[in-house]
Backbone bond lengths (Angstrom), bond angles and torsions (degrees), N, CA, C in turn:
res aa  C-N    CA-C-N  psi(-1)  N-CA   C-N-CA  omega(-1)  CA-C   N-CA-C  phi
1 X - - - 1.458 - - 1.527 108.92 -
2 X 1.439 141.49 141.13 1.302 133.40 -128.84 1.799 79.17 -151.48
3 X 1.184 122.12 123.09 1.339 139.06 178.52 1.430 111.99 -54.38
4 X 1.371 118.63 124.54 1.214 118.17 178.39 1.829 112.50 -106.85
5 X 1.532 116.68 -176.18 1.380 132.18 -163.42 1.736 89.34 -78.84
6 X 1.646 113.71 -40.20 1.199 131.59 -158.27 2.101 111.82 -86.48
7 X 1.253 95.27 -20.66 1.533 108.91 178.74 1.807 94.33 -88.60
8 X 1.052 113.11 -68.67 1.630 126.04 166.65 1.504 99.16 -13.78
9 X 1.142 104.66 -101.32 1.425 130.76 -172.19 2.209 102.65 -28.61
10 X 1.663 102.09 -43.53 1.438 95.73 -176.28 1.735 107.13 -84.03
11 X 1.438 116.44 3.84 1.413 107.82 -173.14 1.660 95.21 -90.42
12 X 1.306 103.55 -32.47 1.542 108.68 -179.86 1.456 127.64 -62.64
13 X 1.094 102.74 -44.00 2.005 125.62 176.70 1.580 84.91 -65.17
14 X 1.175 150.21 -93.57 0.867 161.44 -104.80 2.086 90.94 -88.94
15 X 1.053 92.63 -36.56 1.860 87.80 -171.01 1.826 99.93 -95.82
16 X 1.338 112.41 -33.35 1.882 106.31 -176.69 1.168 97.72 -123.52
17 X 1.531 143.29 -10.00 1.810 128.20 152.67 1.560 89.44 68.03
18 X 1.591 117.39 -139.76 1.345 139.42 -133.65 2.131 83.04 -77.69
19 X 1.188 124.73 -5.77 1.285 106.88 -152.57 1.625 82.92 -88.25
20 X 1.321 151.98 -33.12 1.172 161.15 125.63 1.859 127.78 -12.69
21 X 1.614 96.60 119.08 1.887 81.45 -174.89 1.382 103.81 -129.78
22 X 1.041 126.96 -130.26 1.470 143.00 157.63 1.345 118.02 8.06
23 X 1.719 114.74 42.65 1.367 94.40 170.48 1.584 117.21 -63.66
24 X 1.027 109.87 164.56 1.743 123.86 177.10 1.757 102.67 -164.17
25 X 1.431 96.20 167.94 1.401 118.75 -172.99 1.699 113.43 -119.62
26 X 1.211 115.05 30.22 1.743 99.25 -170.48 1.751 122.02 -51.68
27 X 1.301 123.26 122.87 1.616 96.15 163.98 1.829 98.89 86.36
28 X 1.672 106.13 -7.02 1.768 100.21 -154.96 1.563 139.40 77.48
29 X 1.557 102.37 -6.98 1.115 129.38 173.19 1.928 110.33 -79.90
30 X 1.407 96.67 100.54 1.355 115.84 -169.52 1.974 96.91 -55.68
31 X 1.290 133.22 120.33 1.800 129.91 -168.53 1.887 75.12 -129.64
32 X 1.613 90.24 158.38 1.401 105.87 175.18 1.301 94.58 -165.07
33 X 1.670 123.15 166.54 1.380 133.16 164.93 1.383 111.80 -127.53
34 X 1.610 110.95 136.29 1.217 98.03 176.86 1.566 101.60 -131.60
35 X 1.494 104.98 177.85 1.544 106.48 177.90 1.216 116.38 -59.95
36 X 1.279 120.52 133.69 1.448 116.81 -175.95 0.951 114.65 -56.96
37 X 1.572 148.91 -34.32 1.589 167.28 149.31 1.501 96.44 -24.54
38 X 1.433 121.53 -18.87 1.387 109.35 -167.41 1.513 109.91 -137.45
39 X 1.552 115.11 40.71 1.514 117.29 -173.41 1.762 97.38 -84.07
40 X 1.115 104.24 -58.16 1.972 94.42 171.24 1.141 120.55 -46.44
41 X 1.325 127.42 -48.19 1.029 141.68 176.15 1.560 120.83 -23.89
42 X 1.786 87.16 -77.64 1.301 91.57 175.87 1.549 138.51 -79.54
43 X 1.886 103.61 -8.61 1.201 103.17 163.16 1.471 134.29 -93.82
44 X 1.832 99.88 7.92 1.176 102.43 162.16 1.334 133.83 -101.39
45 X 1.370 110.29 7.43 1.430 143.41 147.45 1.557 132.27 -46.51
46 X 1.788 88.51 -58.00 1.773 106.11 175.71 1.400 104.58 -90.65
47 X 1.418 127.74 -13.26 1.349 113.06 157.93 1.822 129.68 -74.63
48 X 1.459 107.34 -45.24 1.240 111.43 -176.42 1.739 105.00 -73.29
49 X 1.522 131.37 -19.64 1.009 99.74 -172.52 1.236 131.94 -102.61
50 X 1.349 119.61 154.53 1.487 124.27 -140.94 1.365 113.47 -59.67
51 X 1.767 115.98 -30.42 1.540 135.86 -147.28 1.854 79.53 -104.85
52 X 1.328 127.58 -40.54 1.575 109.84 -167.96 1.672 110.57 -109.38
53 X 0.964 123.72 -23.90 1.564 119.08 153.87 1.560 121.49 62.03
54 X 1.654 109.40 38.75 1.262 113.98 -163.36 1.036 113.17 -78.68
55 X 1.309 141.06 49.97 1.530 146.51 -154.84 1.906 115.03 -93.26
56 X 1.311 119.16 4.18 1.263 105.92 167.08 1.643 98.75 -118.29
57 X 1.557 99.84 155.22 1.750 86.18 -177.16 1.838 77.75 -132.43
58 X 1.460 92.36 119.56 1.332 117.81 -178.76 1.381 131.48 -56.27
59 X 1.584 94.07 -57.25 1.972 119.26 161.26 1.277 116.75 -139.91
60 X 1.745 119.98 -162.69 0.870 110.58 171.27 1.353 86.91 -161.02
61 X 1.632 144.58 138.22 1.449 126.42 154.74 1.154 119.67 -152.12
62 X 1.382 135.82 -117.38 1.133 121.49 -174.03 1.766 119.92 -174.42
63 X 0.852 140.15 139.50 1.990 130.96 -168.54 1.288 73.57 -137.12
64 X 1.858 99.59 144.20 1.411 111.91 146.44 1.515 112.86 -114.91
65 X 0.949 126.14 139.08 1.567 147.20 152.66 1.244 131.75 -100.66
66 X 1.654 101.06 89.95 1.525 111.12 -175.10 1.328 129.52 -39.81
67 X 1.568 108.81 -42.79 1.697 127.80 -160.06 1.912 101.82 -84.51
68 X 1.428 118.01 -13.66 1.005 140.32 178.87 1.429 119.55 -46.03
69 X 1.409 160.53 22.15 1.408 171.80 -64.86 1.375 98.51 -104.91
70 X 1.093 144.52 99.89 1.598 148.66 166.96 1.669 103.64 80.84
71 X 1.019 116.15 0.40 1.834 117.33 169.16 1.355 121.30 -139.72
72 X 1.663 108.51 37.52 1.707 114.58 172.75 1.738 121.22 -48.19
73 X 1.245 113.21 -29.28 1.321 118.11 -167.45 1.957 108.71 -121.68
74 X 1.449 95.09 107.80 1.582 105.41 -167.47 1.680 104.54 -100.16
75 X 1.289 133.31 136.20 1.296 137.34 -177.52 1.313 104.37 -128.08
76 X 1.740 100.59 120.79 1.412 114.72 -162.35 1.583 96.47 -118.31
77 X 1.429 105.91 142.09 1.103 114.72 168.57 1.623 115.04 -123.84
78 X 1.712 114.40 156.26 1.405 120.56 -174.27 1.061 106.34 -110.31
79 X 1.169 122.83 140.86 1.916 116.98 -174.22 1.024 91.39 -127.96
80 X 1.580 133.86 158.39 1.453 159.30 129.68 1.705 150.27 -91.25
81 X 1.030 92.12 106.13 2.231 81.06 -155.74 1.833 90.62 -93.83
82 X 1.048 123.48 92.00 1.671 149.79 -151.80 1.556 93.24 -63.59
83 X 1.802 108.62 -41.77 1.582 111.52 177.63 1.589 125.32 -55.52
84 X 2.056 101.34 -37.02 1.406 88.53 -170.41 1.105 88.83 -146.97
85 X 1.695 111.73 48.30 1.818 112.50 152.95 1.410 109.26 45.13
86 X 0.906 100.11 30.97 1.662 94.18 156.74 1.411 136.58 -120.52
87 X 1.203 151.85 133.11 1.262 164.43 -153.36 1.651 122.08 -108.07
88 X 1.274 120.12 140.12 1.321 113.49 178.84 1.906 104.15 -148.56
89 X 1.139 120.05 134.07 1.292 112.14 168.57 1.749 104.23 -117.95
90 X 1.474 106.48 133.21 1.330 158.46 -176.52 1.392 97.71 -84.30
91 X 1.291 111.51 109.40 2.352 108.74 152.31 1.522 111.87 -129.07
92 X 1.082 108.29 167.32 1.417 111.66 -163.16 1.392 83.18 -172.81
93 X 1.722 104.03 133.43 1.694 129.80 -147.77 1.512 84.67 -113.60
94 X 1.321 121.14 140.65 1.781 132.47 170.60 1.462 104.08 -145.41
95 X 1.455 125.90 134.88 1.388 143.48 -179.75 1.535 94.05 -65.44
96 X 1.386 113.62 147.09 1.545 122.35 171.27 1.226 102.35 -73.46
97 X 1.265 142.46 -38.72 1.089 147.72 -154.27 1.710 99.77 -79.86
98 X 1.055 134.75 -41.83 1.565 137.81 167.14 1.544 102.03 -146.08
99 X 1.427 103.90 90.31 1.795 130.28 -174.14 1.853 104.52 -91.31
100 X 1.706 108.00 57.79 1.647 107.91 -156.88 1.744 74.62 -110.32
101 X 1.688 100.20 140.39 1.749 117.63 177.42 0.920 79.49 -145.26
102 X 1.766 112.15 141.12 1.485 110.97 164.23 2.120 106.12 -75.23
103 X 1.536 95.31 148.92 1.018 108.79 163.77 2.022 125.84 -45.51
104 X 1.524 115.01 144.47 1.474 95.22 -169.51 2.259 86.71 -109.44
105 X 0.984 122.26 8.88 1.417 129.02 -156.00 1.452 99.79 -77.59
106 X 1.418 125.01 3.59 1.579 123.82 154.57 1.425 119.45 -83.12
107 X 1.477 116.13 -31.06 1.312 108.41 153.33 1.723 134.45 -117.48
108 X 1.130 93.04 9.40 1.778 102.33 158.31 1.689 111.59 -131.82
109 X 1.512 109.49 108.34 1.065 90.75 168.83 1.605 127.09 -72.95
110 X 1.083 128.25 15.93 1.525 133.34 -161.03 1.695 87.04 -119.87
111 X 1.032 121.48 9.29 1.780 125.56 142.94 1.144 129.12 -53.61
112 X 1.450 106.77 -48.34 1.139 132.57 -159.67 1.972 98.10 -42.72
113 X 1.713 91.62 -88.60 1.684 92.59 168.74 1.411 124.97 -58.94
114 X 1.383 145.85 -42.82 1.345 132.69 154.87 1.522 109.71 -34.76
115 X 0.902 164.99 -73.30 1.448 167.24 -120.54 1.960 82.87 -94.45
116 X 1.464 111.85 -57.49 1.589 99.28 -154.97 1.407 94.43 -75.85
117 X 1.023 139.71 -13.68 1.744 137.98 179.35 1.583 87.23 -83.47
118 X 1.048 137.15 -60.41 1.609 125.49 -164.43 1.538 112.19 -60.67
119 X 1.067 119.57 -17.75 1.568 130.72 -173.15 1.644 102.90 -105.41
120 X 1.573 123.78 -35.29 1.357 92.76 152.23 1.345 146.34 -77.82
121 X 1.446 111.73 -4.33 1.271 118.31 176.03 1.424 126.96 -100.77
122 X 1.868 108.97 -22.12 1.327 114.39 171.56 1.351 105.22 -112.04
123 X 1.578 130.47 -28.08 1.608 123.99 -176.72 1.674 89.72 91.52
124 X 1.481 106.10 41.15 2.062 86.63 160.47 1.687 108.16 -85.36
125 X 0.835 117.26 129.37 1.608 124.06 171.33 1.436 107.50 -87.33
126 X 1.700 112.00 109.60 1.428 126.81 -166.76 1.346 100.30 -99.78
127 X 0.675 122.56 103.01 1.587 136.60 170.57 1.304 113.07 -54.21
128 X 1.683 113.14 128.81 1.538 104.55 -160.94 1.628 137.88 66.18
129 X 0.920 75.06 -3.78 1.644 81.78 176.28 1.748 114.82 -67.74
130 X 1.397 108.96 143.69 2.000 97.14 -171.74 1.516 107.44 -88.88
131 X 1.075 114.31 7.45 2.048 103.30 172.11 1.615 84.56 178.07
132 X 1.475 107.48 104.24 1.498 110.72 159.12 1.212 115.18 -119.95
133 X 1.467 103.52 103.56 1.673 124.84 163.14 0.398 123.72 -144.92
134 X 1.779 131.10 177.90 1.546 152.69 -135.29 1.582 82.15 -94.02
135 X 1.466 94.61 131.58 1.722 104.12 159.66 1.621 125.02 -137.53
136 X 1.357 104.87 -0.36 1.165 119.99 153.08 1.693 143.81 -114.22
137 X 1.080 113.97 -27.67 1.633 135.30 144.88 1.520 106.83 -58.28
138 X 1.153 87.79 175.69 1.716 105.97 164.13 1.193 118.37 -102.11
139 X 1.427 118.11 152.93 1.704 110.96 -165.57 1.598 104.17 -66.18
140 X 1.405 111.62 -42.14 1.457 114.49 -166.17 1.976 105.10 -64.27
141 X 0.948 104.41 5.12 1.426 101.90 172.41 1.651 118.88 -64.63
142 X 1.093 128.17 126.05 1.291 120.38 -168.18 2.194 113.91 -114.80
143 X 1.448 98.26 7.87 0.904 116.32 -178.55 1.766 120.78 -126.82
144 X 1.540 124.56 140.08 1.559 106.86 158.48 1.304 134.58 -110.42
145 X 1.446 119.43 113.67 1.388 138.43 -161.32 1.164 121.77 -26.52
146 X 1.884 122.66 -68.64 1.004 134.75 121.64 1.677 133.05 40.96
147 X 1.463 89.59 -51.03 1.636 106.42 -167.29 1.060 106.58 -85.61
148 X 1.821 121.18 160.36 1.417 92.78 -179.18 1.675 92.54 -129.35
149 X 1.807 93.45 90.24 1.482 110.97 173.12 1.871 117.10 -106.15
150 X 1.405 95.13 17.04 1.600 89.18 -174.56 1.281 98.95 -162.14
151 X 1.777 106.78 150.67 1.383 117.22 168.91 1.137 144.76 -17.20
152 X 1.220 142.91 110.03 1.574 133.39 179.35 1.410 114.18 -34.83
153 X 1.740 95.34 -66.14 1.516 101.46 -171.65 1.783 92.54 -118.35
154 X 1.210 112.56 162.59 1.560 122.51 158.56 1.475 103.74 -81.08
155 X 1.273 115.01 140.05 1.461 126.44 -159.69 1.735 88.47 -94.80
156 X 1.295 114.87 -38.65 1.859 125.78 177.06 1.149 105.60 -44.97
157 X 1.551 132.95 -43.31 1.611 121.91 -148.44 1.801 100.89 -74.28
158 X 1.430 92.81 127.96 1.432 108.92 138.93 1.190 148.02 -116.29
159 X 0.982 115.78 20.39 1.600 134.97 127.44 1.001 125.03 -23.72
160 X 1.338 158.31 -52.92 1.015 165.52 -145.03 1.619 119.77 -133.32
161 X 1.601 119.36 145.49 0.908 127.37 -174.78 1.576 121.98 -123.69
162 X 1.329 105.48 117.06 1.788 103.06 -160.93 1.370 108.95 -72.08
163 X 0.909 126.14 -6.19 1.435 137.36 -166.99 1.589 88.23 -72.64
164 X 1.120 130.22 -64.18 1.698 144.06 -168.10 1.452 90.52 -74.06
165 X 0.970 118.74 28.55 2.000 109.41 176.30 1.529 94.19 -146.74
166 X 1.403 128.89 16.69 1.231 115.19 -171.10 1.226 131.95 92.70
167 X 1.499 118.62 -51.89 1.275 147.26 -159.63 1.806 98.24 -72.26
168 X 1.266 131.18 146.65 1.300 138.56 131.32 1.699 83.97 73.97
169 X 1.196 105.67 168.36 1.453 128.23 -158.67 1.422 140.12 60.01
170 X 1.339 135.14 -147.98 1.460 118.58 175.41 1.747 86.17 -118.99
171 X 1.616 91.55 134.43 1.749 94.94 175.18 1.285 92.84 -144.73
């Protein structure tokens, strides 16, 4: 018998209930949200158990959503159960204002760098984590890029010509 999105999904309800929301199916790709209080939690759940076997952790990153009210910055994780090819992505919602997830790098070590790349580009503060820093920026950076706290384009530049961007003229 070969693990389904629908067995998954009932091993989960059944062990964290209300702490679990948004299941969906995009693509077949079983997505869920859980309380951020409970991102170890639950992936140390789908790892240890015998029937779901989530033991590779694929990625790790991060979306911000400005308009988002105390949960602009969502940290998604990709899981892999290697036995029966199946996939699940994990989110868990954190306020920009204190963007703290506990770290998952006690049971994936391949956290380690996913977590410090997601925190230089969005500023998630991984809790527990054993050395979280910038490894792609520069340290003196006082901002994360990532975010979407600033203009696309500068409306000032004249430099540039929209015509060569598509935009405006006869094409």
């Amino acid at each position: 018998m070969s693990l389904t999105n629908e067995r998954i999904q009932q091993r989960l309800t059944e062990k964290f209930g209300d702490v679990l929301s948004g299941f969906e199916e995009p693509y077949g790709l079983l997505t869920l949200t859980a309380q951020k209080d409970y991102n170890l939690k639950v992936m140390q759940f789908l790892f240890d158990d015998e029937e779901l076997r989530f033991r590779f952790l694929t990625d790790i990153t991060a979306v911000h959503y400005p308009e988002r009210k105390n949960e602009e910055l969502a940290v998604v994780y990709h899981l892999h159960n290697l036995q029966d090819n199946i996939r699940l992505r994990l989110k868990v919602f954190t306020p920009v204002a204190k963007p703290d997830v506990f770290t998952a790098t006690s049971l994936y070590e391949s956290a380690n760098w996913m977590e410090r790349e997601t925190y230089d580009f969005f500023g998630i503060n991984f809790v527990g984590h054993p050395n979280l820093i910038r490894v792609l920026n520069v340290d003196e950076m006082t901002y994360f890029p990532m975010r979407k706290e600033f203009p696309l384009e500068d409306a000032m530049r004249i430099d540039k010509d929209d015509e060569m961007f598509g935009r405006g003229g006869n094409i």
